[in-house]
C-alpha positions in Angstrom: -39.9 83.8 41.8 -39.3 80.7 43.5 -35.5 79.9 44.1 -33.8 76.5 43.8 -30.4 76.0 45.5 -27.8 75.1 42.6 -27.0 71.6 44.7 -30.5 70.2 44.0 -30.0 71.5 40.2 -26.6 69.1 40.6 -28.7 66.0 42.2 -31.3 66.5 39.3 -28.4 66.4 36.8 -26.9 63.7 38.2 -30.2 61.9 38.4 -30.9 62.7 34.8 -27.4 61.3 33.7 -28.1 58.2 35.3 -31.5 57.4 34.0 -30.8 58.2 30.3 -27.4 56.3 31.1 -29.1 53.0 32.1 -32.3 53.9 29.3 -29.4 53.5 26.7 -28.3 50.5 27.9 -31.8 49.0 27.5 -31.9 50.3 24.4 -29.4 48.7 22.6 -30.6 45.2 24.3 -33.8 45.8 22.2 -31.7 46.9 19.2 -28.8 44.1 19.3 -29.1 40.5 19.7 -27.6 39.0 22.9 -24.8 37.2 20.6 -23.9 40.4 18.9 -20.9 41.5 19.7 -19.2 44.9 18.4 -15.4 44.9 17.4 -13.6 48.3 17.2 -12.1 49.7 14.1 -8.6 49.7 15.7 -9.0 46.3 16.4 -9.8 45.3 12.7 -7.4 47.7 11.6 -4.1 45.9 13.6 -5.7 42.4 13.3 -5.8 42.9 9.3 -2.3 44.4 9.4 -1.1 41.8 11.7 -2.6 39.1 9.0 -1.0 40.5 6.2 2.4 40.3 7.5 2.2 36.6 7.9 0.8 36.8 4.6 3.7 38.3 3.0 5.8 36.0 5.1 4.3 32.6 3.7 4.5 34.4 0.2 8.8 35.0 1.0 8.1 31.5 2.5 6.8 29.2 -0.3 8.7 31.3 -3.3 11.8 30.7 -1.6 10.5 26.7 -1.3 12.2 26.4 -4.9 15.7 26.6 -3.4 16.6 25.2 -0.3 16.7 26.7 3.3 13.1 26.7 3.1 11.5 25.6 6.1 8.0 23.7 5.9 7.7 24.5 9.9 7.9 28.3 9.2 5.1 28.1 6.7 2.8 25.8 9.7 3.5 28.2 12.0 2.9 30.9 10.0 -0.2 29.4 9.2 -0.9 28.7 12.8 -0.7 32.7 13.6 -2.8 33.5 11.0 -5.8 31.2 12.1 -5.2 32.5 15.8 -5.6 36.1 14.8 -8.8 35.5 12.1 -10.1 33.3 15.2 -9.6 36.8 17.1 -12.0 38.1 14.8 -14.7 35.1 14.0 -17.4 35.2 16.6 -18.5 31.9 17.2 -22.3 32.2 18.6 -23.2 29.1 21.2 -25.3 27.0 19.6 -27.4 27.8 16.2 -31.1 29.0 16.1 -32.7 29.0 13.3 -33.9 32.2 14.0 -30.7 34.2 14.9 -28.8 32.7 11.5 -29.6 35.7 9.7 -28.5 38.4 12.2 -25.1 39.7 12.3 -22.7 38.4 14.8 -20.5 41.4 14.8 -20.7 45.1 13.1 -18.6 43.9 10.6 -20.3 42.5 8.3 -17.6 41.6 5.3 -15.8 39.6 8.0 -19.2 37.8 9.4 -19.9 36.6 6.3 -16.5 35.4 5.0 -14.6 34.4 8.3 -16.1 31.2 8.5 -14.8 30.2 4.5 -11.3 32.1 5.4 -10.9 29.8 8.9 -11.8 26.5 6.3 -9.2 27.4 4.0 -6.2 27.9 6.4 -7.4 24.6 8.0 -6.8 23.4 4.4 -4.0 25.0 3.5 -2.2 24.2 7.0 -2.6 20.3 6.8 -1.7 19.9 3.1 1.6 22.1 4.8 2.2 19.4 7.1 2.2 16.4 5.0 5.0 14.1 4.0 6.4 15.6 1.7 4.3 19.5 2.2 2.0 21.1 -0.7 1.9 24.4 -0.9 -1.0 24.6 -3.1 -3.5 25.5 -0.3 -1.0 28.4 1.2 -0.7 29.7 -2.3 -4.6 29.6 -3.0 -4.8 31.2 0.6 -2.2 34.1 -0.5 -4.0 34.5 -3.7 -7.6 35.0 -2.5 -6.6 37.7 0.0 -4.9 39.4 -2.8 -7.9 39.1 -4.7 -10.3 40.5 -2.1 -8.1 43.3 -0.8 -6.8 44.5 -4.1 -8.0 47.9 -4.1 -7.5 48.2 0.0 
């Protein structure tokens, strides 16, 4: 029987590690697009959470528009947070092939395919908030959809 010292079983280990380390990373540049890009649950999770209290906020905000105190620059800047954190999220791929319009940007695919409709509406909802004198229709439209969506969440 032919005896190997146990530091040449540790370099063959090592070397082993190494070369299905780097084989994986191949891998998943033949399984993922180059524009793909993954988004951790925790990040979701907070971002989502994060959203909602704004949400809640423009609710207080525009019910409380009936009676005065209200303050049409709370509602814009709530607005204004809300679009930064759904930009967090929306991954906005450099230029559009016609080939790669079908792939998934991220591994969520609920917020792929609705961020883009969400952005447009607080875009909406955040100018017809800063006209002379502000509607509120948009923020309550905005409110109302993500109730609608996230109902049973």
């Amino acid at each position: 029987m032919i005896r190997i010292p146990i530091q040449r079983y540790a370099v063959l280990l090592i070397f082993s590690v190494v070369v299905l380390l780097s084989s994986c990373v191949q891998f998943r540049l033949l399984t993922y697009p180059s524009s793909f890009t993954w988004i951790g649950a925790e990040d979701v999770q907070n971002t989502m959470q994060a959203m909602a209290n704004e949400m809640r906020k423009l609710d207080n905000l525009i019910a409380d528009e009936q009676s005065p105190g209200s303050s049409q620059r709370e509602v814009v800047e709530a607005l204004s947070e809300i679009e930064y954190l759904a930009a967090a999220l929306s991954v906005q791929t450099p230029g559009s092939d016609n080939d790669s319009e079908d792939l998934p940007a991220t591994n969520h695919l609920l917020i792929d395919e609705h961020m883009d409709d969400f952005l447009e509406s607080i875009y909406r909802a955040k100018i017809q908030a800063e006209a002379t004198p502000p509607s509120y229709f948009g923020v309550g439209k905005l409110t109302g959809g993500c109730s609608a969506c996230h109902r049973y969440r």
